[in-house]
C-alpha positions in Angstrom: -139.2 -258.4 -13.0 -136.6 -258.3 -10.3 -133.1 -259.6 -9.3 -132.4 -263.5 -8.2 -132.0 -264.6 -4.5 -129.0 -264.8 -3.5 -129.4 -267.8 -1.6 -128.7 -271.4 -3.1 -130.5 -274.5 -2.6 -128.0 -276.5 -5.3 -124.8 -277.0 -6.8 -124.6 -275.8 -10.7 -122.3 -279.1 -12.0 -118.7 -278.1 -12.8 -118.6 -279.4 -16.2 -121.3 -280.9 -18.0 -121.8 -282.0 -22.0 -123.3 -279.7 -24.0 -124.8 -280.6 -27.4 -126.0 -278.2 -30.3 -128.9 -278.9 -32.3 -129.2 -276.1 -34.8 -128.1 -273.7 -32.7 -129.9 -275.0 -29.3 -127.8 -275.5 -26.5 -128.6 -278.8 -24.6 -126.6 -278.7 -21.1 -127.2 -282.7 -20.0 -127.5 -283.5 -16.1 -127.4 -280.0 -15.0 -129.4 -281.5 -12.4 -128.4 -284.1 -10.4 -130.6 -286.9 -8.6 -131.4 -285.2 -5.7 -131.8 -281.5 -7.3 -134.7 -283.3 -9.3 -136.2 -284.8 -6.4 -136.3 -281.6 -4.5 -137.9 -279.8 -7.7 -140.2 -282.3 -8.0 -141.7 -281.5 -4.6 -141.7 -277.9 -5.4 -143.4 -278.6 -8.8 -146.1 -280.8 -6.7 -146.8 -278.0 -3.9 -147.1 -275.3 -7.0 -150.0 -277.5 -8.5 -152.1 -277.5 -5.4 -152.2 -274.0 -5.8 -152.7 -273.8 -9.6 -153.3 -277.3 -11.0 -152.8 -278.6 -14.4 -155.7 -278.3 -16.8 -155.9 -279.4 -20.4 -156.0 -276.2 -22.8 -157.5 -276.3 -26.2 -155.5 -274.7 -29.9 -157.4 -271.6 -31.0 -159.3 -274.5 -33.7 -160.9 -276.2 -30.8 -158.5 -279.1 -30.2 -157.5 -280.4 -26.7 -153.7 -280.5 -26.5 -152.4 -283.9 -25.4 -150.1 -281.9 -22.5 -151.5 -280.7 -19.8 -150.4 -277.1 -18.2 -150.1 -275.4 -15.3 -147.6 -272.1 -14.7 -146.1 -269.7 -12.2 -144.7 -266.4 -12.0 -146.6 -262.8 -12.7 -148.3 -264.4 -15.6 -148.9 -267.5 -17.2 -148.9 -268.8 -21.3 -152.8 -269.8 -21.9 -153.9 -271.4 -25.2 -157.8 -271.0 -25.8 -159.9 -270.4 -28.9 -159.6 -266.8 -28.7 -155.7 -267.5 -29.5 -152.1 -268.2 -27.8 -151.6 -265.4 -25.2 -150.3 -264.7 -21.5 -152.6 -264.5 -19.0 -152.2 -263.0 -15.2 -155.0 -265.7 -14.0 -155.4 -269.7 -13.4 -158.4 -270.0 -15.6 -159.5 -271.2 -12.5 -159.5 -267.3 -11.7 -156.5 -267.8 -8.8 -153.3 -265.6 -9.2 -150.5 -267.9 -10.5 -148.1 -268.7 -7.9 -144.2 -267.4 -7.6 -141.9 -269.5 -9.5 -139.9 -271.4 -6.9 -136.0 -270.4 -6.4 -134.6 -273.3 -7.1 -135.8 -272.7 -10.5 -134.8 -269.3 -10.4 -131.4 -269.9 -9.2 -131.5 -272.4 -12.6 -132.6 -269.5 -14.9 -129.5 -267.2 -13.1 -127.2 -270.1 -13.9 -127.6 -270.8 -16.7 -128.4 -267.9 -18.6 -126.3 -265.3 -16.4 -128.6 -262.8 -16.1 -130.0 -260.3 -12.9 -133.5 -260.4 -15.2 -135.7 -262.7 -13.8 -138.5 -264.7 -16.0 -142.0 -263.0 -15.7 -143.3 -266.9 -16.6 -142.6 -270.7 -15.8 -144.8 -273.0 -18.2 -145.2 -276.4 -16.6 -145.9 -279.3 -19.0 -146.8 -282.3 -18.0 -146.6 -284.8 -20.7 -148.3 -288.4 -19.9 -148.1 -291.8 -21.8 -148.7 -290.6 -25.7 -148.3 -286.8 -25.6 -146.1 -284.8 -27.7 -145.8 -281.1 -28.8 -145.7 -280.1 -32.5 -143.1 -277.8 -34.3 -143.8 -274.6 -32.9 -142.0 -271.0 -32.4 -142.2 -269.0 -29.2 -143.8 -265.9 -30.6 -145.7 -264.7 -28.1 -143.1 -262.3 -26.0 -142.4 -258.8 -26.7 -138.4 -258.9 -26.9 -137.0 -262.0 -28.4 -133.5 -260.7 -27.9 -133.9 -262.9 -24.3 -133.4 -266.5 -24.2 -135.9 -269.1 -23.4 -134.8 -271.8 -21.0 -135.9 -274.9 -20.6 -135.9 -278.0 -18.0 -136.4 -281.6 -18.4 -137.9 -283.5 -15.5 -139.2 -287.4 -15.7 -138.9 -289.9 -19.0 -136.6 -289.4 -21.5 -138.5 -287.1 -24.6 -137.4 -286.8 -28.3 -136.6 -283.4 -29.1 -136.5 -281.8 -32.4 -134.9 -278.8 -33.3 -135.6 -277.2 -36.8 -134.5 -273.9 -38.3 -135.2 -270.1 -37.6 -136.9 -270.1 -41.1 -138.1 -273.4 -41.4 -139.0 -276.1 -39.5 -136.9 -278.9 -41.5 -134.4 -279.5 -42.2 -134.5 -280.5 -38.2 -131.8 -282.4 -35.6 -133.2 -284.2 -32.7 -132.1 -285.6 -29.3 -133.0 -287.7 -26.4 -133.8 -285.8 -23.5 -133.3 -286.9 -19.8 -133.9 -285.7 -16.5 -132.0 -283.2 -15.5 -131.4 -282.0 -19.1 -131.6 -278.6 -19.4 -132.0 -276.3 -23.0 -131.4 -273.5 -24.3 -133.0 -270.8 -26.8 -130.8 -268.0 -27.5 -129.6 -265.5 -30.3 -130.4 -266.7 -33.1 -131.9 -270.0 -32.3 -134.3 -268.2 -29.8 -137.1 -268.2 -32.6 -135.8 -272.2 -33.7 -138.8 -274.1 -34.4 -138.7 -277.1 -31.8 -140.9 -279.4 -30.5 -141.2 -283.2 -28.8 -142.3 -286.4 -31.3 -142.8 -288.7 -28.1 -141.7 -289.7 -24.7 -140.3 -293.2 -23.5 -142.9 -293.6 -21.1 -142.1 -295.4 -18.1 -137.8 -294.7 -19.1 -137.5 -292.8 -15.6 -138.6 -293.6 -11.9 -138.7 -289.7 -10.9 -142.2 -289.5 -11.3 -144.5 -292.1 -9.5 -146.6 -293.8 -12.7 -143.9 -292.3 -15.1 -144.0 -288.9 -17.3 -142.5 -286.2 -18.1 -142.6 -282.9 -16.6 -140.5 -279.3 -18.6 -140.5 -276.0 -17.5 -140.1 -273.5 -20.1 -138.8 -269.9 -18.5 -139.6 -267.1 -20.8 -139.1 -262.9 -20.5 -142.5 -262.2 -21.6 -142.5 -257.7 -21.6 
């Protein structure tokens, strides 16, 4: 909980495109070049602290992105189920979530509440993420926001109801989305990244943060 800093490491853009995909707002180049740069760093320094591991589905399964988070707690998938967890699994305290990405969150979304998590994904040569629903927060009246960092990713955007029909769109760094009103329960997910489509990160990838209210 808490208010945002008041200080500013970045410029918000003064006009950017936004695109809809069933209700999902997709701001593109929110962040320029050097704001990604600089995030990258901060992103690099937070997995020192709390690196990313590979978390199994509740049936056993590895998942094909690998996860690290920061803020009061972090989202944990394991066989006992999807939950929030105040620990690593490593057992560490999850580190704060850095203010540049705070000062992203008050941005964009406009609100003193700050986030209580920041998933980090990192999705390598072959990873995706299935249709889901974020489901696991107390109060879905607040939005989930999310950053796009690396190679481009195919996004798909289904319905509140129903995962199809669904709308999709390229992702690219600096890309920020979206989850709010009613699309804030949307099912969404990624079919695939363009490995190797940016230069941001050394060996190519994608990194997204996903900031969520959790209680």
């Amino acid at each position: 909980m808490g208010t945002i800093a008041a200080s500013r490491e970045w410029e918000a853009p003064a006009m950017v495109e936004t695109v809809v995909l069933n209700g999902v707002r997709v701001l593109r180049g929110w962040l320029d070049a050097p704001a990604q740069a600089r995030l990258v760093d901060r992103l690099r320094a937070l997995a020192r602290v709390a690196p990313f591991v590979t978390q199994v589905t509740p049936g056993g399964r590895p998942m094909s992105v690998r996860m690290t988070a920061a803020g009061r707690l972090g989202w944990v998938s394991d066989r006992s189920g999807y939950h929030y967890a105040a620990r690593h699994p490593s057992g560490a305290a999850w580190p704060p979530i850095p203010a540049q990405v705070m000062e992203i969150w008050n941005e964009v979304t406009g609100l003193a509440r700050a986030p209580d998590c920041c998933l980090v994904n990192w999705y390598g040569e072959g990873a995706r993420m299935g249709l889901h629903q974020d489901r696991d927060e107390a109060d879905f009246s607040w939005p989930v926001l999310s950053v796009s960092l690396g190679d481009e990713a195919l996004f798909r955007v289904g319905g509140v109801d129903a995962p199809r029909p669904s709308r999709s769109l390229w992702l690219r760094s600096g890309d920020v989305a979206l989850l709010e009103g009613p699309a804030r329960l949307a099912w969404h997910g990624v079919d695939r990244i363009r490995f190797g489509s940016s230069s941001l990160l050394p060996g190519g990838g994608r990194i997204n943060l996903t900031l969520r209210v959790v209680e």
